[in-house]
N, C-alpha and C positions, 0 to 999 in steps of 0.2 A: 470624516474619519469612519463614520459609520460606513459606508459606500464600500471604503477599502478595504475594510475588515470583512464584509460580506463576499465581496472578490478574492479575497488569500480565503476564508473560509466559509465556503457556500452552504455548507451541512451546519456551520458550527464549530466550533474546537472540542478536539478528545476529549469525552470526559469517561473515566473509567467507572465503570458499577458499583455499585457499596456491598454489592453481593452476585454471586453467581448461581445462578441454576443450569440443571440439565438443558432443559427448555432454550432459556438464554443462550448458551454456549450451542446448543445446537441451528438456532438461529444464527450466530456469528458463525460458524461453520457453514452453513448454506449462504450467507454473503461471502465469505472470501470462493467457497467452490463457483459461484456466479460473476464470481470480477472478472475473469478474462472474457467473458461473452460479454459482460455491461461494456468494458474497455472497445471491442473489437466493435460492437455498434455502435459509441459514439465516433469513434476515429473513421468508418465506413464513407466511402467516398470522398474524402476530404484530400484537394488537391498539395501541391509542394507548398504553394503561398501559402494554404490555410497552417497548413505543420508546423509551419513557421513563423506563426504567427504567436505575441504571447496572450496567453488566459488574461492577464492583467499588465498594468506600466509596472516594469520593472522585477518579472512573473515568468517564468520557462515560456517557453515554447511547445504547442503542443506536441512535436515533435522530441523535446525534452521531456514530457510528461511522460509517457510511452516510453522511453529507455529507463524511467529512474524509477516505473512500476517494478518492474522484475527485479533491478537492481535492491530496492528495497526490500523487498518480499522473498527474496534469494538469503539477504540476511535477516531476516524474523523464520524462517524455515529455518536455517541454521541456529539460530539460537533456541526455535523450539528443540530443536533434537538434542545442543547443549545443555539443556535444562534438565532432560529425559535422562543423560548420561552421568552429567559431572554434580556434585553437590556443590550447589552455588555460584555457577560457573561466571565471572565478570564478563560483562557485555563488552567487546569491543564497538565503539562509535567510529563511524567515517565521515569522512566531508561533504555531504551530501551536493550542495553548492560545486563544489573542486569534480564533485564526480560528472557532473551535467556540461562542464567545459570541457573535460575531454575530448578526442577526437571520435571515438567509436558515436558517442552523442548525435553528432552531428553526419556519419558516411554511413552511419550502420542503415539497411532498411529497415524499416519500422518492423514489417514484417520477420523478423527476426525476434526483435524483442516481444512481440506478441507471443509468437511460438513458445519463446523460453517464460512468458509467461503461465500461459495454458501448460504445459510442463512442471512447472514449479509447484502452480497450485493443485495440480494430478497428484502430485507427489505429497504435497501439507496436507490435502486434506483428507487424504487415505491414513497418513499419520496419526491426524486430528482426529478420525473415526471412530480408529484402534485403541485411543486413549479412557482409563478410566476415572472416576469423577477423581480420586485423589494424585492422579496425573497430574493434574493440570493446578493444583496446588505446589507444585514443587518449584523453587526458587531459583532466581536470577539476580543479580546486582549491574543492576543499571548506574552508569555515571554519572546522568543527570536525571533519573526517578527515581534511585535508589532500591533497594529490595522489589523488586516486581515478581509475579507467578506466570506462568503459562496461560490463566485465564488473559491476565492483560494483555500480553502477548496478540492472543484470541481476537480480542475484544478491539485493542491498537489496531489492528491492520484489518481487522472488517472494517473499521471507520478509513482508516486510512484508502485502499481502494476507492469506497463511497464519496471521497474527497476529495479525489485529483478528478475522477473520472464526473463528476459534478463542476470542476473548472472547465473541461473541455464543454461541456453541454450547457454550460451559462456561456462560454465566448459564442458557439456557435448560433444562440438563441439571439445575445448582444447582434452578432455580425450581419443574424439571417442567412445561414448557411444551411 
């Protein structure tokens, strides 16, 4: 069991801060601004078989990993801006699962989703820059965290990058790739 908890979580599972600092958030800031360059050097050279190979039994595809980056981090940029505008604005959730079967999944070039990655996080973390410290206190309603701020937000998807992109670079480590 251990083994397989190690392979769905290489880093760890999220665990959110009992406090935020300047410091801190500016550090999760420089991890999400550096995920599309960590993403783009682990997936570098890696043929069709390997894309297609999963991280773990029963685990995407590196190929899937690479689409469901942006996909995810396209709605945490939206929800940060949510949170910027509306008081208390409820998070919608989606199928994460349902989203990686689709077809773009599977035809889109990888190199697409990289682009709309490096875009995305252009775009968050100039956001995230501009923001100040009582920013990032302002609230959200999560469906299944309940009450979250923008620091989590922050703090969720630095881990989150750090996470997927830590499955491709243990499969290829496992493969010898």
């Amino acid at each position: 069991m251990k083994d397989i908890d190690h392979l769905k979580y290489p880093i760890g599972k999220f665990k959110a801060p009992k406090e935020y600092t300047e410091e801190l958030r500016e550090g999760f800031i420089n991890e999400i601004e550096q995920t599309p360059y960590y993403l783009r050097e682990a997936v570098e050279n890696l043929n069709d078989d390997q894309l297609n190979t999963p991280y773990r039994v029963g685990g995407w595809t590196v190929e899937q990993v690479i689409h469901h980056l942006p996909d995810s981090h396209m709605n945490a940029y939206i929800r940060t801006k949510l949170g910027l505008t509306e008081k208390v604005p409820a998070i919608k959730p989606y199928d994460q699962a349902a989203w990686a079967e689709l077809e773009d999944y599977s035809t889109t070039p990888i190199e697409v989703s990289l682009a709309l990655l490096d875009a995305v996080h252009t775009r968050w973390v100039i956001l995230l820059k501009s923001l100040n410290p009582d920013q990032f206190e302002l609230k959200l309603n999560h469906p299944e965290n309940g009450i979250i701020d923008i620091n989590w937000i922050l703090a969720q998807y630095s881990w989150h990058g750090k996470h997927h992109i830590a499955h491709i670079n243990s499969l290829k480590q496992r493969m010898g790739w």
